[in-house]
KEROZA-404868 format. One record per residue (C-alpha): residue in one letter; x, y, z. Coordinates in steps of 0.1 Angstrom, whole numbers, plus 5000, padded with zeros to 4 digits. Each point is the difference from the previous one (the first is absolute). Example, Ala and Ser with C-alpha at 12.3 -4.5 7.8 and 13.67 -1.06 7.14 Angstrom:
2
["a",[5123,4955,5078]];
["s",[5014,5034,4993]];
//
This chain:
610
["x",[5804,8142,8690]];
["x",[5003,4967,4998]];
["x",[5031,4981,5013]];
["x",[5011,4962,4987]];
["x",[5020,4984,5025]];
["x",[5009,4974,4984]];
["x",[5019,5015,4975]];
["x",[5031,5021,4999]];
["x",[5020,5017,4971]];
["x",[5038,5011,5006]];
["x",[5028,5014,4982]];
["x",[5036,4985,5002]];
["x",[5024,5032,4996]];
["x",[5037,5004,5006]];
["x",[5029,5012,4985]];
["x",[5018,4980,4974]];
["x",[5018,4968,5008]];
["x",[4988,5005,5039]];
["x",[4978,4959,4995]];
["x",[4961,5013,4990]];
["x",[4999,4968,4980]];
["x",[5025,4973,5021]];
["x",[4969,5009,5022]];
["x",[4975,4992,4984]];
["x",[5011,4970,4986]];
["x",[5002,4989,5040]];
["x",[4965,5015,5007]];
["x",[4990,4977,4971]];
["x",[5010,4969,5014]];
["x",[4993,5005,5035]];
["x",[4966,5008,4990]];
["x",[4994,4966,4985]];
["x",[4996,5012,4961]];
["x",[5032,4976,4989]];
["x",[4995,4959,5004]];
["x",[5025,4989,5035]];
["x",[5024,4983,4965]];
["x",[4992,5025,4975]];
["x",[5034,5015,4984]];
["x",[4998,5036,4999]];
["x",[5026,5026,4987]];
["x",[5011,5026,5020]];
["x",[4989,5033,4995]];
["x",[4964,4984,4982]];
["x",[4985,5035,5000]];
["x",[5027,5009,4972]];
["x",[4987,4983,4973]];
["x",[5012,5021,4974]];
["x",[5031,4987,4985]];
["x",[5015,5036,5001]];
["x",[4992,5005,5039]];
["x",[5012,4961,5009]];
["x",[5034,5012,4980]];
["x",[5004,5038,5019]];
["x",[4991,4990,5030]];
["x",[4972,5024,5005]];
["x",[4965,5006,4995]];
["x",[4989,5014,4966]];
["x",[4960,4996,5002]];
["x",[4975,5000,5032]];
["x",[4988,4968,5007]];
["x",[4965,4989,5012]];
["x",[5003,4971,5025]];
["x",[4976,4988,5029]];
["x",[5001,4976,5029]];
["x",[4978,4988,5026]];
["x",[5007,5003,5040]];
["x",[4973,4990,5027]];
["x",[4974,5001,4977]];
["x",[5006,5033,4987]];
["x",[5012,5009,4963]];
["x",[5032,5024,4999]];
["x",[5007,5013,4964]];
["x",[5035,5009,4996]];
["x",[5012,5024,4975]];
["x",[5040,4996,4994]];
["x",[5010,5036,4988]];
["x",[5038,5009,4982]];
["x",[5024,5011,5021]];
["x",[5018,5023,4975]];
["x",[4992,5037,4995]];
["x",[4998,4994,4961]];
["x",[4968,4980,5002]];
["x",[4986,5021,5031]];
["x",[4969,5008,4974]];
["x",[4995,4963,5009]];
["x",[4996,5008,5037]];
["x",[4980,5032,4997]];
["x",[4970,4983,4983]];
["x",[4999,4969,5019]];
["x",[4999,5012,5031]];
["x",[4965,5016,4989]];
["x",[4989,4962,5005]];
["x",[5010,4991,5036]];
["x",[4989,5014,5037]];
["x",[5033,4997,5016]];
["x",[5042,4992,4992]];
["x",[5032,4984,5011]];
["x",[5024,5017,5002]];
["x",[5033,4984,4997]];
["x",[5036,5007,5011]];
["x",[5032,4984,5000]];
["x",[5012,4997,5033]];
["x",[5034,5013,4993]];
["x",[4993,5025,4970]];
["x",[4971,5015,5016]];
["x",[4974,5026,4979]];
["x",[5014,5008,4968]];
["x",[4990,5024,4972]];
["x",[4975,4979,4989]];
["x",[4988,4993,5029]];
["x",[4990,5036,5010]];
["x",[4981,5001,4966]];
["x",[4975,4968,5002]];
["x",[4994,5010,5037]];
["x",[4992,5035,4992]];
["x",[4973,4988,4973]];
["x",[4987,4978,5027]];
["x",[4997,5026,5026]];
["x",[4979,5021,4974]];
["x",[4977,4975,4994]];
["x",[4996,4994,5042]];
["x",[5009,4964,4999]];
["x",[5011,4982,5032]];
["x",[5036,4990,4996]];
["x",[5018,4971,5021]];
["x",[5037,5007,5002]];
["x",[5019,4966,4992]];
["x",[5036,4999,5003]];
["x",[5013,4972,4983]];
["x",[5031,4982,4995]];
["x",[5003,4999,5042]];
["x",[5024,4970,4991]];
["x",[5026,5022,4987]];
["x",[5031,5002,5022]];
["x",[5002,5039,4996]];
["x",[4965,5001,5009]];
["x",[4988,5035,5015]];
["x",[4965,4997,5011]];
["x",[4996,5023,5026]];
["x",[5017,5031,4977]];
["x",[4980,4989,4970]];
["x",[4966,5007,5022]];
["x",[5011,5032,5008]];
["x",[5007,5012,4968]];
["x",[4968,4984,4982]];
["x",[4983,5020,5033]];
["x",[5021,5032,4986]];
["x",[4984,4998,4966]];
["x",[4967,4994,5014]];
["x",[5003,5033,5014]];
["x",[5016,5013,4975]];
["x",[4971,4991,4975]];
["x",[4978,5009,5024]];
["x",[4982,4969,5011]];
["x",[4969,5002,5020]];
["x",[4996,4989,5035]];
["x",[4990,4963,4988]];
["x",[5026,4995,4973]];
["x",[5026,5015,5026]];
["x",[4992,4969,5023]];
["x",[5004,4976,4974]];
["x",[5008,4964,5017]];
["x",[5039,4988,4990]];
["x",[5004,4960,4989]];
["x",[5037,4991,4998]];
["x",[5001,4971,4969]];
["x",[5025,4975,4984]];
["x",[4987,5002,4967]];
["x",[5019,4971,4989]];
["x",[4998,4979,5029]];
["x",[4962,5008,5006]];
["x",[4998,5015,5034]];
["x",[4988,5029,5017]];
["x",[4997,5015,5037]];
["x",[4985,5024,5018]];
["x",[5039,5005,5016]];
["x",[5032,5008,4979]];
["x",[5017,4976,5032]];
["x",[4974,4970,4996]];
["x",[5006,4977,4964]];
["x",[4970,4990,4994]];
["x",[4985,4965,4986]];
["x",[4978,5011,4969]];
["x",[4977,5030,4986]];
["x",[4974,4993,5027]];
["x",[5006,5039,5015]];
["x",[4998,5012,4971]];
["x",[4971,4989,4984]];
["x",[4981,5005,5036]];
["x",[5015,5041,4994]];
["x",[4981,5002,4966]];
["x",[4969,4984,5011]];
["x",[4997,5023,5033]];
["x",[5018,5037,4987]];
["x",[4989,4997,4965]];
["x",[4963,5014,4995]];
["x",[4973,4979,4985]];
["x",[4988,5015,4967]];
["x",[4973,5020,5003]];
["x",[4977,5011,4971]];
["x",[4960,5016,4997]];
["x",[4971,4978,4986]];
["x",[4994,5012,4966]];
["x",[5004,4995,4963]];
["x",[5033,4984,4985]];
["x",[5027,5021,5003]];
["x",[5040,4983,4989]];
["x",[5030,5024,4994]];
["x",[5027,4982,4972]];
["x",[5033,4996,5019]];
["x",[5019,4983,4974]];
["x",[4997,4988,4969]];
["x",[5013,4964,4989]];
["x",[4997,4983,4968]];
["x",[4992,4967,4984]];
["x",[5001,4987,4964]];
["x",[4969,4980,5003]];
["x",[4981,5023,5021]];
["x",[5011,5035,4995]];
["x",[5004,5027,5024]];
["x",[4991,4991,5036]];
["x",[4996,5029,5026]];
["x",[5010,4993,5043]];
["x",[4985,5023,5018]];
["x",[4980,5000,5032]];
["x",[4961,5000,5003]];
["x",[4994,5031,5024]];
["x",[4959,5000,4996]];
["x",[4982,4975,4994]];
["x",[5002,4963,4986]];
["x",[5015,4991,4964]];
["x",[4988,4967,4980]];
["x",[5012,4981,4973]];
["x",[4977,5009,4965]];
["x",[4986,5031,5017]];
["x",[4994,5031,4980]];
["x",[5026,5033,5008]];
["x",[5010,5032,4992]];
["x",[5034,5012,4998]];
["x",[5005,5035,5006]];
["x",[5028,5028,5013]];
["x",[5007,5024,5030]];
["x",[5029,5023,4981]];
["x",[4984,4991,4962]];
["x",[4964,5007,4997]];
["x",[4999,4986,4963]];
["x",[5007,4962,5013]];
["x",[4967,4987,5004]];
["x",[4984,4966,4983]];
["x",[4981,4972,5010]];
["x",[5016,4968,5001]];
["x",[5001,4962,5016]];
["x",[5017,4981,5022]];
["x",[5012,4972,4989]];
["x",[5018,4977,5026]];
["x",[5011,5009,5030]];
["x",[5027,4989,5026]];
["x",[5011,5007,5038]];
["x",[5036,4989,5008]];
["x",[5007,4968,5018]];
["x",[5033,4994,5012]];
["x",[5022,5008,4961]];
["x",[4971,4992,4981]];
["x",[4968,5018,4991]];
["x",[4970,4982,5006]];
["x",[4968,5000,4978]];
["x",[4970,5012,5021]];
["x",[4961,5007,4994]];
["x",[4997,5034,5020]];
["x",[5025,5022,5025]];
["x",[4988,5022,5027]];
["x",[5013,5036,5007]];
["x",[5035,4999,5017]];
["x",[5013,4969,4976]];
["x",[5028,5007,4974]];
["x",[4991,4985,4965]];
["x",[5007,4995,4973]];
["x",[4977,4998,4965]];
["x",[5004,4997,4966]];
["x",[4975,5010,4968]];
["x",[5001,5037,5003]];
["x",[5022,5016,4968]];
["x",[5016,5036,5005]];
["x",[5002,4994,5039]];
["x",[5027,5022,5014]];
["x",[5017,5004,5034]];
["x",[4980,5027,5016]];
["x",[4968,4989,4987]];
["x",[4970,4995,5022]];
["x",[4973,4970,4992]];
["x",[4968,5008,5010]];
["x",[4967,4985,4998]];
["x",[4975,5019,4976]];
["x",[4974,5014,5021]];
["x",[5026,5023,5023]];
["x",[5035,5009,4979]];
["x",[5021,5016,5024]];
["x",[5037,4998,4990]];
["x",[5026,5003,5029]];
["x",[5028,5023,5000]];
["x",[5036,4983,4994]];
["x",[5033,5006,5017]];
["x",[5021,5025,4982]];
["x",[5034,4985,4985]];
["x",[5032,5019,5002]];
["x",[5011,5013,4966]];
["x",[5029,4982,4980]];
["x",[5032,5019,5003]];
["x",[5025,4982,4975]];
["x",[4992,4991,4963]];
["x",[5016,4981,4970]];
["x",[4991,4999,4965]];
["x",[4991,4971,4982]];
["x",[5002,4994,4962]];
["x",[5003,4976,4976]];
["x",[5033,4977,4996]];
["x",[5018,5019,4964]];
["x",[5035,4980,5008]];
["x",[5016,4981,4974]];
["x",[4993,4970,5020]];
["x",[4959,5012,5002]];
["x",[4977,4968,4995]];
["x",[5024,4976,5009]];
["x",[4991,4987,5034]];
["x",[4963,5015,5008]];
["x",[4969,4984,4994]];
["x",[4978,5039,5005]];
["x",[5025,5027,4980]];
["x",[4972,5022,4985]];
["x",[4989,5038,5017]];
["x",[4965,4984,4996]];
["x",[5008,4972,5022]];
["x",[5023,5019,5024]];
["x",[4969,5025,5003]];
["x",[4980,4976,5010]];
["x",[5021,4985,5027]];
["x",[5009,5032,5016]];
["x",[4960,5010,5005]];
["x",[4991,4966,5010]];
["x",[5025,5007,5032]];
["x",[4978,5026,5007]];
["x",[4974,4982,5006]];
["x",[5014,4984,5033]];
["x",[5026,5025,5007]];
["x",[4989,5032,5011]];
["x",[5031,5015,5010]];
["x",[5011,4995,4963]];
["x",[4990,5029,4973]];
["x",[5006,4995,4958]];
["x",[4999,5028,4976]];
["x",[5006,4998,4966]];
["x",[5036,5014,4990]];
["x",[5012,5023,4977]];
["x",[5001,4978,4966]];
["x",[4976,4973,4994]];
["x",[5022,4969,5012]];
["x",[5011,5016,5035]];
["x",[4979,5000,5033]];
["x",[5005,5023,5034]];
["x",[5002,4975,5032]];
["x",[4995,5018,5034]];
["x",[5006,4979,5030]];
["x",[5008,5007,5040]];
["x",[5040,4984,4994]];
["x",[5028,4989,4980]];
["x",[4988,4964,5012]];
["x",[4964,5007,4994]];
["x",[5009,5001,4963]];
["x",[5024,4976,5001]];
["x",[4976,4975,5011]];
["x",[4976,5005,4970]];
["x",[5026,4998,4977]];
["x",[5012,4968,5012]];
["x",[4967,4990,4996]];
["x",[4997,5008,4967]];
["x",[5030,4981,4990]];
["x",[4987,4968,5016]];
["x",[4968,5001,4982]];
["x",[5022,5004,4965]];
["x",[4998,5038,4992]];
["x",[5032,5017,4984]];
["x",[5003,5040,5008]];
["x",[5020,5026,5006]];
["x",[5006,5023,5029]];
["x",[5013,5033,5010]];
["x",[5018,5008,5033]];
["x",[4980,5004,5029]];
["x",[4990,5043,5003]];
["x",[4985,5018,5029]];
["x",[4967,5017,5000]];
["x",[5005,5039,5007]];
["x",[4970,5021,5015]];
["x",[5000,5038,4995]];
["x",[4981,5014,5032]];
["x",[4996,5039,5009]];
["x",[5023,5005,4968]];
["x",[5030,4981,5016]];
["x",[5010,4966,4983]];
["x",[4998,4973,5024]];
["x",[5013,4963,4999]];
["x",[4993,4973,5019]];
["x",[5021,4991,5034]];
["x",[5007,4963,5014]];
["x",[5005,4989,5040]];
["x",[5024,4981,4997]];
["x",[5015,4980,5030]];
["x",[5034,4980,4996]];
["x",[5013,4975,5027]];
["x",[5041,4998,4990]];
["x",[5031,4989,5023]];
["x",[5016,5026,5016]];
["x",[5030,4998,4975]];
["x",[4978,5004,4973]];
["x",[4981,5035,5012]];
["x",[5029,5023,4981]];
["x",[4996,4986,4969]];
["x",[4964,5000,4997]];
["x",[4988,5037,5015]];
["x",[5030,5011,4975]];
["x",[4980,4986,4974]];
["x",[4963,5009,5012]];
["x",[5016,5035,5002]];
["x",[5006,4999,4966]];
["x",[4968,4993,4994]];
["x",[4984,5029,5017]];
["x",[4992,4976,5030]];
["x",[4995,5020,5034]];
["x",[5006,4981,5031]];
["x",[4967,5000,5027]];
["x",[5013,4977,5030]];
["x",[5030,4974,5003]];
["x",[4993,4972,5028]];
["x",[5023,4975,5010]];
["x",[4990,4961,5002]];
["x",[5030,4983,5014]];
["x",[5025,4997,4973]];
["x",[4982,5012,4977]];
["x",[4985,5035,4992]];
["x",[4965,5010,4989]];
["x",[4998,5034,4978]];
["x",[4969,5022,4989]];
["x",[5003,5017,4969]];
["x",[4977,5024,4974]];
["x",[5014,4996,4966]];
["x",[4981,5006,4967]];
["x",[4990,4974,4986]];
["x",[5019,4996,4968]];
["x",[5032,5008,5025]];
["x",[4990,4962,5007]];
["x",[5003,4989,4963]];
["x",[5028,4979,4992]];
["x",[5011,4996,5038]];
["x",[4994,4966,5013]];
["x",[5028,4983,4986]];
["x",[5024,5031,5009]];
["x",[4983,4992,5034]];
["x",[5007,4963,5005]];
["x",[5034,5005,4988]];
["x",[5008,5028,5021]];
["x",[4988,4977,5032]];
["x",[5015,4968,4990]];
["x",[4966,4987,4992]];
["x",[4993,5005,5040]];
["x",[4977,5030,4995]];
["x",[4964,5003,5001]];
["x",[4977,5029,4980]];
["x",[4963,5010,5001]];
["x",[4980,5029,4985]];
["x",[4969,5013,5002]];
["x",[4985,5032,4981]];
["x",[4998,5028,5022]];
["x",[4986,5023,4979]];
["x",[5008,5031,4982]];
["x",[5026,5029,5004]];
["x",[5018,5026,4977]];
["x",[5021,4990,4968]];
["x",[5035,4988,5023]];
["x",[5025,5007,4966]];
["x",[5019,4980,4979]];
["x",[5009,4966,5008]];
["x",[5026,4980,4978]];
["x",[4980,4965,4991]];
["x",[5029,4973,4994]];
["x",[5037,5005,5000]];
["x",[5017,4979,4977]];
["x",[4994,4995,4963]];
["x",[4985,4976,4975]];
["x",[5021,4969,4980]];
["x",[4979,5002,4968]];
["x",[5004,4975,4976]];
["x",[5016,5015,4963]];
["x",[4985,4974,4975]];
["x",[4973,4971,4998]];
["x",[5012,4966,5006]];
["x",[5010,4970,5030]];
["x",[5022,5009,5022]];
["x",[5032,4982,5000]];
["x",[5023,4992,5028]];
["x",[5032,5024,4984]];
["x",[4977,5032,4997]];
["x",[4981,4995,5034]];
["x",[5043,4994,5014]];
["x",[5009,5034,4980]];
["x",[4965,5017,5017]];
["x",[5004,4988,5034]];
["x",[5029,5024,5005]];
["x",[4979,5032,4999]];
["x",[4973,4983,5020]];
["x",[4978,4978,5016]];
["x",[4983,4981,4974]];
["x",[4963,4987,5003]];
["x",[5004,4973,4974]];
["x",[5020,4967,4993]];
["x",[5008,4985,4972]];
["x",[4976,4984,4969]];
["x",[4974,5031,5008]];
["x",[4982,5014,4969]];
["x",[5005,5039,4999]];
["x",[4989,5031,4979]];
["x",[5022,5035,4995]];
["x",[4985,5019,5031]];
["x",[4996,4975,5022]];
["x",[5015,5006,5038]];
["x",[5024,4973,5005]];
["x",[5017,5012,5033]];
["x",[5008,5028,5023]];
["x",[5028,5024,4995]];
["x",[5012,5014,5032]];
["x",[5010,5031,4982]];
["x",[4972,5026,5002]];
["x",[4993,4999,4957]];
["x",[4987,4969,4982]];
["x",[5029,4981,4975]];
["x",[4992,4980,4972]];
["x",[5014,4965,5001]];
["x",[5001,4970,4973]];
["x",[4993,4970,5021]];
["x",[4996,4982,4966]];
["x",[5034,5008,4987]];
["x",[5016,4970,4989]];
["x",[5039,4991,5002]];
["x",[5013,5001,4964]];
["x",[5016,4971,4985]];
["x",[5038,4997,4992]];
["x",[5021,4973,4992]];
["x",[5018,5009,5036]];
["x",[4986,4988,5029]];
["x",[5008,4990,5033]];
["x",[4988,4963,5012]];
["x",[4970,5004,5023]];
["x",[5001,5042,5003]];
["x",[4964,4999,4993]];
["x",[4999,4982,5030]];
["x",[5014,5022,5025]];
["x",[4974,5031,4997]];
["x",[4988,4998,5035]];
["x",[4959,5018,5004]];
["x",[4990,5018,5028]];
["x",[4966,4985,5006]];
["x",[4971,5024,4993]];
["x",[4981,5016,5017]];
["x",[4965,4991,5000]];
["x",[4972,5021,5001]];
["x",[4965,4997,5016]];
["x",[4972,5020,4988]];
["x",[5005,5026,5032]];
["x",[5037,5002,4991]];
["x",[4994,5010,4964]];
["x",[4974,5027,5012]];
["x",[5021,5011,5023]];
["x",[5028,5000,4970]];
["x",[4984,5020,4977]];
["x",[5009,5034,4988]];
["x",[4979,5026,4982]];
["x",[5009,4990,4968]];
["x",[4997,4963,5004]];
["x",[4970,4978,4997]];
["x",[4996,4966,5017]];
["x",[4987,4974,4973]];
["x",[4982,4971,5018]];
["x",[4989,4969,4988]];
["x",[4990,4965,5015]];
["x",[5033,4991,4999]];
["x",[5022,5028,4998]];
["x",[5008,5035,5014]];
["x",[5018,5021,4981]];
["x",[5013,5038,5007]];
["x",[5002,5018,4963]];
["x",[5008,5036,4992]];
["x",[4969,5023,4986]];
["x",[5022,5007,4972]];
["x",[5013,4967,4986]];
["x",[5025,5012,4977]];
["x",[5034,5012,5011]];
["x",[5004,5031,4974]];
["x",[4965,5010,5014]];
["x",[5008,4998,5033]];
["x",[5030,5022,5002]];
["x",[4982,5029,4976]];
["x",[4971,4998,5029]];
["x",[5026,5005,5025]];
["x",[5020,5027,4980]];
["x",[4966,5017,5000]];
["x",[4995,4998,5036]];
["x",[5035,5011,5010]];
["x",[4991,5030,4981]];
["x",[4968,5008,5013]];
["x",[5015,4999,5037]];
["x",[5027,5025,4986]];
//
């Protein structure tokens, strides 16, 4: 084996929100990649305008930076267990990770997931625990417990004497002592370059495995992977072949190709085994893939990616509004999109529905989902979607669902209320620890007990409360569990809405909408606390008489409305409502438009339960 030492490929993982990419950005600049005057946002990794919006990371990230002469790429991984198909594949590319923790938070559920994919593959971790600035700071614990899970994932020898590096992400420091501030990311980078292992690789024919999958209008496809045999060049001659599917095989070209330079990719001749590329000119390249060159194909084995557990169905928008606002509104175009996300998303799977205009979306979360769709609505598509359902499995005959970890942090005062309502939900309590005035619980609830729960959550804690899930994996069918509460406002007849029948409909509910908003009979226009939906006229009109008051049209006083984000609708919806979504609008609608319809249906169903 050969080893180049002066090269070194890492993975940046953590748990959401714990500073993977505050990081960065300061390894970036200390590293010289940024002029001394250059302007430079903060979080530059998160270039997607969704991720810079959130607050989190959507899509790994190739980066690289130089340090005593040797080249470190850097791979800056999501942090939330929705896009953990993300992590799983890119840390097929690297020799070695960082694991990050928040200094006060400590190992999270997500945490215990990206470690555990790293401990299969054998990489070397380095523990940093970052955000040492934090006044509630708890180095020493947080050691301990990231030791605990070591064990507990059953580390070997090496990875259980990982070197710790306590960092200020935001300031740019790190130390070898939790009791020394340090002056810049000097220990750090002299950590990677002496615990991290040099690639090492065999002399031989090419040999790349496809990573991920970006695209380009001018160029196409273009596959990052990592050359593990051999050297690649620009205009050389492949084949493109794969471990799991023995029918991929075809001979192709390289095009261009690029190695990542600070947050650009730069256009080189040839790349040596151990580099991470990227190259472009190969059509039908797909994540999992192996290049290789003619005269020895010998595809690699990929990593295995945890199944989706929740799916949605997608169809065609059939409102009265359909067509409006959309620029893509047909089943061919919506098609299309959906299996073009494939193509970099391998967490993601698309069947075709049940009638010709509807599609089946499986994904690993609520948010997973949620993120594509707000995708799609950016780039002008208008569709309609079904609430979020869970994936059953039958195994040994006994129907299983799928279980989330989920870990809440909540004020003392706050604890009642919310293991009341987990309860509810079929959540069973694992461990409770106490973290000064707070409280950190441990529960196993199914995951469509979680469905619908994160507002009920922030308003049960006063906003103060904190909630992470992670799938855990299967168990028997846990019962019923009731979905939403309250009850629909559904608009009775097409119009605007008008100021007098939004102040008559405001007193059965919290309504959604203000006045001057264009509606259609079906529509949901609020929330009725009631358990059962009510019909409402928010278009109703006051008559005219020859009697009037001066100025009584002036004294209707509106609650404001509520305004709903695309996760609040989800969350919203009940079994017999569709969310309509357009590039400007979001709108909940019944299945059944019309009222007389709508009450038969429900006659029905009242009769079947009987």
């Amino acid at each position: 084996m050969t080893k180049r030492e002066e090269l070194r490929n890492i993975a940046i993982i953590a748990h959401v929100d714990h500073g993977k990419t505050t990081l960065v950005d300061e390894m970036l600049k200390q590293s010289g990649v940024f002029r001394e005057n250059q302007v430079v946002a903060e979080r530059v990794m998160d270039s997607n305008d969704l991720e810079r919006e959130r607050g989190i990371t959507i899509l790994a990230k190739n980066t690289a930076v130089f340090y005593q002469g040797v080249k470190i790429n850097i791979v800056d991984t999501p942090g939330h267990a929705d896009f953990g198909g993300e992590v799983e594949r890119v840390l097929k590319m690297v020799d070695g990770v960082l694991l990050l923790v928040d200094a006060f938070e400590g190992p999270m559920p997500q945490t215990r997931f990206v470690l555990q994919k790293a401990l299969e593959l054998g990489h070397r971790v380095i523990l940093v625990v970052n955000k040492i600035d934090r006044p509630d700071a708890r180095p020493g614990e947080v050691e301990e417990e990231v030791l605990e899970l070591l064990l507990d994932l059953s580390a070997t020898d090496d990875q259980l004497d990982s070197p710790v590096v306590y960092c200020s992400g935001r300031q740019g420091t790190a130390s070898l002592s939790p009791y020394e501030p340090g002056s810049d990311l000097k220990p750090l980078f002299d950590k990677i370059l002496e615990h991290i292992p040099a690639p090492e690789y065999r002399e031989g024919p090419l040999q790349v495995l496809v990573s991920s999958i970006d695209y380009n209008d001018y160029v196409g496809r273009i596959a990052i992977g990592r050359i593990e045999r051999g050297e690649i060049c620009a205009n050389q001659e492949v084949v493109v072949c794969d471990h799991h599917d023995p029918s991929v095989r075809y001979k192709s070209k390289i095009v261009t190709l690029y190695q990542f330079e600070g947050l650009g990719r730069v256009p080189v001749e040839r790349a040596r085994a151990g580099d991470i590329v990227a190259f472009s000119g190969i059509d039908g390249i797909n994540i999992g893939n192996t290049v290789c060159a003619p005269d020895e194909v010998s595809p690699l084995p990929f990593v295995k990616i945890s199944e989706p557990t929740v799916e949605m169905i997608f169809s065609v928008n059939d409102s009265p509004f359909a067509g409006r606002e959309g620029r893509f509104v047909t089943s061919r175009q919506l098609r299309d999109r959906l299996y073009r996300e494939l193509l970099k998303d391998v967490s993601l799977h698309v069947e075709d529905g049940a009638t010709a205009d509807s599609f089946r979306v499986l994904g690993r979360g609520e948010m997973h989902l949620s993120i594509l769709i707000e995708t799609m609505r950016r780039e002008g598509y208008e569709l309609q979607v079904s609430p979020p359902h869970v994936l059953f499995k039958t195994i040994d005959g006994v129907l299983n669902e799928p279980i989330e970890q989920l870990v809440v942090d909540v004020p003392e005062e706050s604890m009642g209320s919310v293991m009341e309502k987990l309860g509810r939900r079929k959540g069973e309590l694992v461990s409770m620890t106490p973290q000064g005035s707070r409280m950190r619980i441990e529960f196993l609830v199914p995951s469509r007990g979680l469905f619908g729960y994160r507002n009920e959550f922030l308003t049960d804690t006063r906003g103060e409360g904190i909630m992470n899930a992670i799938f855990h994996g299967y168990a028997p069918y846990k019962g019923d569990i009731p979905r939403r509460q309250d009850g629909s406002l559904i608009a009775f007849e097409a119009g605007e809405s008008v100021t007098y029948g939004l102040y008559n409909a405001q007193e059965r509910g919290q309504l959604f909408i203000g006045p001057g908003v264009p509606v259609y009979a079906g529509m949901v226009v609020g929330l009725s606390p009631k358990g059962q939906d009510i019909a409402v006229n928010v278009c109703k009109k006051k008559h005219v008489t020859n009697i009037r008051a001066a100025g009584s049209d002036d004294a209707l006083r509106l609650t404001p409305p509520r305004i709903m984000s695309l996760e609040d609708c989800l969350e919203f919806l009940a079994d017999d409502e569709l969310l309509e979504v357009t590039p400007t609008s979001l709108r909940i609608r019944k299945r059944l438009l019309d009222h007389a319809e709508r009450m038969r249906a429900f006659k029905k169903a009242e009769e079947l339960k009987k």
